[in-house]
N, C-alpha and C positions, 0 to 999 in steps of 0.2 A: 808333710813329712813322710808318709806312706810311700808317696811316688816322688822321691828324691831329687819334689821340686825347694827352690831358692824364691822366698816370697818376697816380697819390694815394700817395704811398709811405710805410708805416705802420710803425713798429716794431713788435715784437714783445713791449716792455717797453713799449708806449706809456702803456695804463691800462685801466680802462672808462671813466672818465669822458672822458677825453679822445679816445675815441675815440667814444665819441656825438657829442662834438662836430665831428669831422669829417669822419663821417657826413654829421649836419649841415647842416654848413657847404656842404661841396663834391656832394649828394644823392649820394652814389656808390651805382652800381646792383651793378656785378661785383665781387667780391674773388677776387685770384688764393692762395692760400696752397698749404700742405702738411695733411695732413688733419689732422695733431694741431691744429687751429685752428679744424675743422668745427664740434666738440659748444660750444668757448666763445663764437663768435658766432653760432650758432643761441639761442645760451640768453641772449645779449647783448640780440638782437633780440628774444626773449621777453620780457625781463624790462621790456621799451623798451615794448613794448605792453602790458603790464599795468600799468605806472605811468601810462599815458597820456602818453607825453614826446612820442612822433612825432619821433623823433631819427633813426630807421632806417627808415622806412616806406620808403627809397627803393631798399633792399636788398633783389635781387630774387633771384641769381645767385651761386655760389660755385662758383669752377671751381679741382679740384684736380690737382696736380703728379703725383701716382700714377695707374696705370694702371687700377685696382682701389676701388671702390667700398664700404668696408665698411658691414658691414648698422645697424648701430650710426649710423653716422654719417646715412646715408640716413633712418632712422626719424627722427633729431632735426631733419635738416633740414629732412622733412615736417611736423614737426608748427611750427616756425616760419616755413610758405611758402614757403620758399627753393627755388628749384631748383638741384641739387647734379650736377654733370658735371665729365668728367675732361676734361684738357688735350689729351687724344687725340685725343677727342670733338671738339675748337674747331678742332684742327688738320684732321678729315676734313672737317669740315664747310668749312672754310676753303677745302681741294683743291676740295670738290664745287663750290660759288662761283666757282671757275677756270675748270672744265672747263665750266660753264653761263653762262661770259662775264659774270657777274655782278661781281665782285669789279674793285675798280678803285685805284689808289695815290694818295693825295692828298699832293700834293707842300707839305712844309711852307715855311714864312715865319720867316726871321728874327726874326721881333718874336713867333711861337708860341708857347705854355708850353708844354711839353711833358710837364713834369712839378711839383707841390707840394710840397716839402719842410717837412712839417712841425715844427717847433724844440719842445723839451723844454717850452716851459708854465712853467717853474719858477714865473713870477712872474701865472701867470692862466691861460686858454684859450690852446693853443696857437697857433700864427702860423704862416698857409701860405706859406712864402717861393715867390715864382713863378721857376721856373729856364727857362731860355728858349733856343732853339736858338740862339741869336747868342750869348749867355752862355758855354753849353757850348764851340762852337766857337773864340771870341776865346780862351779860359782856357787852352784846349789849343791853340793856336798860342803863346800865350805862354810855356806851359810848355815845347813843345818847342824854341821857340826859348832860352830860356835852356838847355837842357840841349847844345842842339846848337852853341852858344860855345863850351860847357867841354870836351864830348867829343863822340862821335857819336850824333846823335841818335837817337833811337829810330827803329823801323821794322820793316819786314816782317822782320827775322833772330831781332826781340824776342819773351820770353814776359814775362808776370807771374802770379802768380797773385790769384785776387779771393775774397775771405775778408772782405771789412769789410762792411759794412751797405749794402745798396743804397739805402738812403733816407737816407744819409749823401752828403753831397754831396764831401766830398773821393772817394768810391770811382767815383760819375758822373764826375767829370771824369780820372781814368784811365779809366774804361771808353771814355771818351768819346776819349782819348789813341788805344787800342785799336782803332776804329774808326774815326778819322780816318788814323791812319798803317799801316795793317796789322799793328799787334801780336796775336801768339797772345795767345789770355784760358786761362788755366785754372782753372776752381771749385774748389773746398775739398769736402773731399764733405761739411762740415758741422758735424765737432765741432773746435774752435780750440783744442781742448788734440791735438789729433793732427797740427796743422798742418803742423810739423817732418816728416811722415810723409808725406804730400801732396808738401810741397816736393821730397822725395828723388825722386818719381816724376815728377814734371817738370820739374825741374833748370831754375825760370825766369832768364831774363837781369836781368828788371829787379822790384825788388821795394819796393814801397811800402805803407808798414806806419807804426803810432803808437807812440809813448813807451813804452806798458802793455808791449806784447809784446818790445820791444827790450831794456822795462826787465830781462825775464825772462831773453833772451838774455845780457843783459852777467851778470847775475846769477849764470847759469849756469856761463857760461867762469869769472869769475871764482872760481867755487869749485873748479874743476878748475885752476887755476892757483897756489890756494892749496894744494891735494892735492900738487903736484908737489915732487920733492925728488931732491936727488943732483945729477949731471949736467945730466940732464933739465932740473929745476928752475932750473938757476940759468942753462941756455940761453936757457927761456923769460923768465924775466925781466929777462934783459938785451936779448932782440932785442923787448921791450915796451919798454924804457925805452929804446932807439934809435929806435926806430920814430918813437915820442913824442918825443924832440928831433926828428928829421926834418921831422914833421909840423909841429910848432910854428915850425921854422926855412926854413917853405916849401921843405919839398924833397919836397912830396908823400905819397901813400900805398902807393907799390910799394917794394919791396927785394928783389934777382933773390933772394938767399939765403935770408932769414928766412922767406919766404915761399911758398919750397918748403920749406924744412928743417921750418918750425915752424910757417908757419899755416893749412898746404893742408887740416890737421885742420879748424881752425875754419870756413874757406872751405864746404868740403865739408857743416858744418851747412845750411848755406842752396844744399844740390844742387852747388855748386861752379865754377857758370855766373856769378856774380851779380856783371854790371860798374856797375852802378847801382841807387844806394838811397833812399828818400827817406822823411823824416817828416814829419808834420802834426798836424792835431787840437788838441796839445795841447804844450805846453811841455816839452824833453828836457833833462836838466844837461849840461853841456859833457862834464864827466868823464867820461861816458857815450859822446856822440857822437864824442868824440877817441879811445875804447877803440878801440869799434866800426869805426871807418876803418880802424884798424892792422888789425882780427882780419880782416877781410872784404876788405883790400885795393883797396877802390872808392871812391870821389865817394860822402859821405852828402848831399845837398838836404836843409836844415830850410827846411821851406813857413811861410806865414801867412795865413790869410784869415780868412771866414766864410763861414756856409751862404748868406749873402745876396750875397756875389761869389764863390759857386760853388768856395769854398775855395781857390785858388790865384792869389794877388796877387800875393805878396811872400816869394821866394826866395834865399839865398844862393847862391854862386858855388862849383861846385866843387875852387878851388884857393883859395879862403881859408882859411886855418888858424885863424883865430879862432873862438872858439864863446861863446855869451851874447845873440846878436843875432839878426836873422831876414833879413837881407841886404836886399835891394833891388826894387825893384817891378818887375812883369815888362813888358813890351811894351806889353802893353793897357790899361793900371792906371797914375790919375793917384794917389799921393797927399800929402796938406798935413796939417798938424798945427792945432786950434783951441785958444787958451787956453782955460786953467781957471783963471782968479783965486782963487778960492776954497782949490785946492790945488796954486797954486803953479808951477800947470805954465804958463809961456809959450814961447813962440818966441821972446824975447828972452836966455831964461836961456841958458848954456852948459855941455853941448851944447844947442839948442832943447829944448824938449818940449812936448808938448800930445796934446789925444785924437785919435787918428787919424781921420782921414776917405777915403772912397776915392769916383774918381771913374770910370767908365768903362764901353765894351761889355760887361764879366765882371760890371758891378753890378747886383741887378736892379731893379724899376721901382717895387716896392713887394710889399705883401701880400696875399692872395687874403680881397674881401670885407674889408680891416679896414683903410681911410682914417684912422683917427684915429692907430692905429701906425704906418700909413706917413708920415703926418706927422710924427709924433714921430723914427723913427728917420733923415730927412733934413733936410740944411740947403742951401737954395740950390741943390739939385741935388745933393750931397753925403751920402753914407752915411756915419752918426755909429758909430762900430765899439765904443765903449764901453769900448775901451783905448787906455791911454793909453804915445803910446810917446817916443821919442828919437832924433832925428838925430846918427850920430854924425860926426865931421871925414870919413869917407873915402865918407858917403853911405849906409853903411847903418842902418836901423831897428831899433832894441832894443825891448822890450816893458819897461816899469818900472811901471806899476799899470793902474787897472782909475778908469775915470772914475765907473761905475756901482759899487755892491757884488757886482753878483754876479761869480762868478771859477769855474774853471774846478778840478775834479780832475785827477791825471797819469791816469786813466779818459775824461777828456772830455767828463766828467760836469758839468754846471753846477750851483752851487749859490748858495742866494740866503738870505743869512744873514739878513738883516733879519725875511724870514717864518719863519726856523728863529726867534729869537730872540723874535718876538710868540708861539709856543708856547712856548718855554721858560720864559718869563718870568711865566706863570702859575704854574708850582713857588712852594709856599708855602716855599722854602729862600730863591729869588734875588731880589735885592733890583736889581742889574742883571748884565746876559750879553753877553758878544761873544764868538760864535760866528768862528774862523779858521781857513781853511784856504789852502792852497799848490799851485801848479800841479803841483808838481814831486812834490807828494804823492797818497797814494792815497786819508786821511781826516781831517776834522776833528776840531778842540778848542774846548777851550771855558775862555774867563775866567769864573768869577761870583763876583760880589760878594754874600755873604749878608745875609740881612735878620736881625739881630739875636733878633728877640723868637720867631718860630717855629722858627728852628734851637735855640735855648736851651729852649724849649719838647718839644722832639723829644729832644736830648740828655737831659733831667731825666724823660724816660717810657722810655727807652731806655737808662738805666744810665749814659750818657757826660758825663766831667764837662764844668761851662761854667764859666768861669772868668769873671766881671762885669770879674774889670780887667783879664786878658789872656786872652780867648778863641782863640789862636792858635793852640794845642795842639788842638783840631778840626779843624782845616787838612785834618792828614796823618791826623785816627784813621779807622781804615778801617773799622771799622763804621759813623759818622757818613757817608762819603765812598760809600759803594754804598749808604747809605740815600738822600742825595739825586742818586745816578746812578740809582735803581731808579725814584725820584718822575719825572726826565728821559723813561727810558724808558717810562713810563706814558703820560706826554703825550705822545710822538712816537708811539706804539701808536695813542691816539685821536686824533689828527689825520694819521692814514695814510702818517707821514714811512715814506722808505724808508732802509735801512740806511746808506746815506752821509749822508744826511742824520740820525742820530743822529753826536754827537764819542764818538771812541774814546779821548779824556783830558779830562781837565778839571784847572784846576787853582782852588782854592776863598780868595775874598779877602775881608778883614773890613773893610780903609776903602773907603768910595765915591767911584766918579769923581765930580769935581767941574770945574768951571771954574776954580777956583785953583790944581786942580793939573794945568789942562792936557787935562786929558782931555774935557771937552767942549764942546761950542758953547755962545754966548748960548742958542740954541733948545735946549739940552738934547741934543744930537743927540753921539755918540761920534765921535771924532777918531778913524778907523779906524786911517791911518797914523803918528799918532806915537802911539796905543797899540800898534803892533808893533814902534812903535824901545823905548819904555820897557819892552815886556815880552819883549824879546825872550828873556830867560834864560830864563824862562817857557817860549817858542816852542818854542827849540832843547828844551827837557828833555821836555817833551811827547812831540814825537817819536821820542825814542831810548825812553821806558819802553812794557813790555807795556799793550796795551788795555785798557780795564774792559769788564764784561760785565754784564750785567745778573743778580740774583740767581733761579735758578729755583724756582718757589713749587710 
């Protein structure tokens, strides 16, 4: 930020392909990593100039985090061009630049990028969202001003600790909290299953974290609260079930007694400092975020945004006791709701609803190099968010579908079922597939409707009977049922799906959607939502039964 460079921030799960492409895209010369990343992109950019692609020609430089240079790494880096230096090394040479009057700070501009956030690709070549100094800043005025209505804002007494993805733009806009108000940062030293161990040694004040890891926390407690018994036992679950009226009856999240007697344990999981919490990413169940308040004693903030406004819009209050919603736009954040005729959603129904749109300094200006998507994802000035939400009587925003198909995992994972379902759909079993998943979950399922003549064909080579006038007895036989999960996972193997994108259930149907019965458009097209009201028994049973696995050969 000094020297008014634009940084490229990459996952780690990105890909190869998609990361040739943002190579690319953006020519990037330096990569900063940790050396376990040395030998896969020297062999990346190998492999780039042996195909002829010229995707990486622009990669010159790989500068690593360790002090120490292994010989291993050095040899591969030479043999793919790269010149390979430590962070030590950028830092002397940075001093020696000082002391020779050389080095000079280039004061950034509001309208700057500062940084590329790359988005998942689900549905093509990734999309460089440009995040912009004005962005960052607005987002984090906005955020700290709603926190500092409800309680005291954040500040120089604050810690948190940062453990999420830095190329995840909800963890930029705490850091960025962090640097604007003087909050301590403390790193993770790296493995998120030892997190809890980290927290204990820095005891931070403010803690901002997603659905996945909370989900683990409620998880957690609640099995030690199942374990309890006697005394014990029926203390704790009476000062939960008071707690839980209180809360519900707006009387807050403190109680002088239960809260030393009985939750200073739970407290103390997360260091035992922690006056404020907040989720994002991705959709958390009420039951959940209503536990968590009682056990932790603080204000939980559920956020809403996108990587494209910098993830923090739209926040609830810390003295609302309702949960199911995402509360209300912050300071710097316009937003309107647009009909959707087609399903139903307008601003005239009651409560409104329609697709979100956002308007403001937090939103950014488009995508790096891709005009045609920035057109597409604006209207009139207006960022089109692709969820569809509801205004409810007191002003704040619910989230109730998804304008697009793709939808999100409780991981924050995005999935895009239409292109799951053109691979699955080639299985000589499915005659059609609707691929379903659930924010609030962690994996997909699957409807399909078999195609007669090759399943009855596979049973009569495989021992299993078909029955011509009731083939329904196939349904549930489980050898028929991992023969065509095994054909599934064949075809997600070659077309390079990753494990969330294979369904961990499926349930197998003999009549076809039709138009007569509802289920699909004049064009053929599947009525997504009232195929999840009619199947819902389906839905729900899905869920509760163990995974299928694929058979090992």
């Amino acid at each position: 930020m000094y020297q008014g460079c634009t940084t490229i921030a990459l996952y780690d799960t990105l890909g190869p392909d998609a990361a040739k492409f943002v190579f690319n895209q953006t020519r990037m010369a330096t990569v900063f990593c940790s050396y376990e990343f040395v030998a896969s992109l020297s062999k990346l950019k190998m492999e780039d100039a042996k195909n002829g692609e010229g995707k990486m020609t622009s990669l010159k430089n790989i500068v690593v985090y360790e002090d120490n240079i292994r010989n291993e790494d050095k040899s591969i880096a030479d043999e793919a061009g790269l010149n390979l230096v430590t962070m030590s090394y950028v830092i002397f040479k940075g001093e020696e630049s000082v002391k020779n009057g050389k080095s000079s700070i280039v004061e950034a501009k509001p309208d700057d990028v500062y940084m590329f956030s790359y988005t998942s690709g689900t549905t093509g070549d990734p999309k460089g969202v440009k995040l912009t100094h004005k962005m960052i800043v607005s987002t984090c005025a906005g955020l700290n001003y709603r926190i500092g209505n409800s309680i005291d804002a954040l500040g120089f007494g604050d810690c948190y600790i940062s453990y999420l993805p830095a190329a995840h733009s909800f963890e930029q806009s705490i850091f960025g909290m962090c640097s604007l108000y003087g909050m301590k940062c403390g790193f993770f030293s790296g493995n998120v299953q030892k997190i809890t161990e980290d927290i204990q040694v820095l005891k931070p004040t403010f803690f901002p974290s997603v659905p996945r890891l909370y989900n683990r926390i409620y998880s957690k407690i609640q099995a030690k609260v199942k374990e309890a018994s006697g005394v014990k036992g029926y203390l704790l679950q009476k000062a939960i079930a008071d707690k839980l009226w209180y809360l519900k009856n707006d009387q807050g999240v403190i109680h002088n007694v239960y809260d030393t007697v009985v939750f200073s344990a739970m407290k103390n999981m997360l260091g035992g400092n922690i006056r404020l919490m907040v989720t994002g990413s991705a959709p958390i169940a009420g039951e959940v975020l209503d536990f968590l308040k009682i056990c932790f004693c603080c204000p939980i903030f559920e956020g809403y945004g996108m990587t494209e406004t910098c993830a923090g819009s739209v926040t609830t209050f810390s003295n609302d006791p309702t949960t199911g919603m995402v509360g209300g736009p912050l300071m710097h954040t316009k937003v309107k709701l647009r009909d959707i005729p087609e399903m139903n959603y307008l601003s005239t129904n009651t409560p409104p609803k329609g697709e979100i749109m956002f308007y403001g300094p937090g939103v950014t200006k488009g995508y790096f190099m891709n005009p045609e998507k920035t057109a597409e994802t604006f209207l009139n000035g207006w960022l089109l968010s692709g969820d569809v939400g509801q205004v409810n009587p007191n002003g704040s925003l619910k989230i109730v579908d998804r304008a697009k198909n793709i939808f999100k995992l409780s991981q924050g994972e995005y999935i895009a079922p239409e292109k799951l379902e053109n691979v699955y759909i080639q299985s000589e079993f499915v005659g059609q597939i609707w691929v379903y998943g659930d924010s609030l979950r962690d994996h997909i399922i699957a409807f399909i409707v078999l195609d007669p003549s090759p399943s009855k064909k596979w049973c009569v080579a495989n021992g299993v009977e078909w029955n011509n006038d009731d083939a329904s007895s196939v349904l549930t036989n489980t050898e028929f049922r991992q023969g065509v999960y095994d054909n599934l996972c064949k075809l997600a193997a070659g077309a390079k799906l990753s494990s969330l994108e294979r369904p961990k259930q499926m349930t197998l149907l003999l009549d076809p959607w039709t138009e007569a019965n509802e289920m699909l458009t004049p064009t053929q097209k599947l009525k997504r939502n009232i195929a999840a009201l009619k199947l819902k028994e389906g839905i729900d049973r899905m869920y509760t039964e163990a995974p299928l696995k694929m058979t090992k050969k």
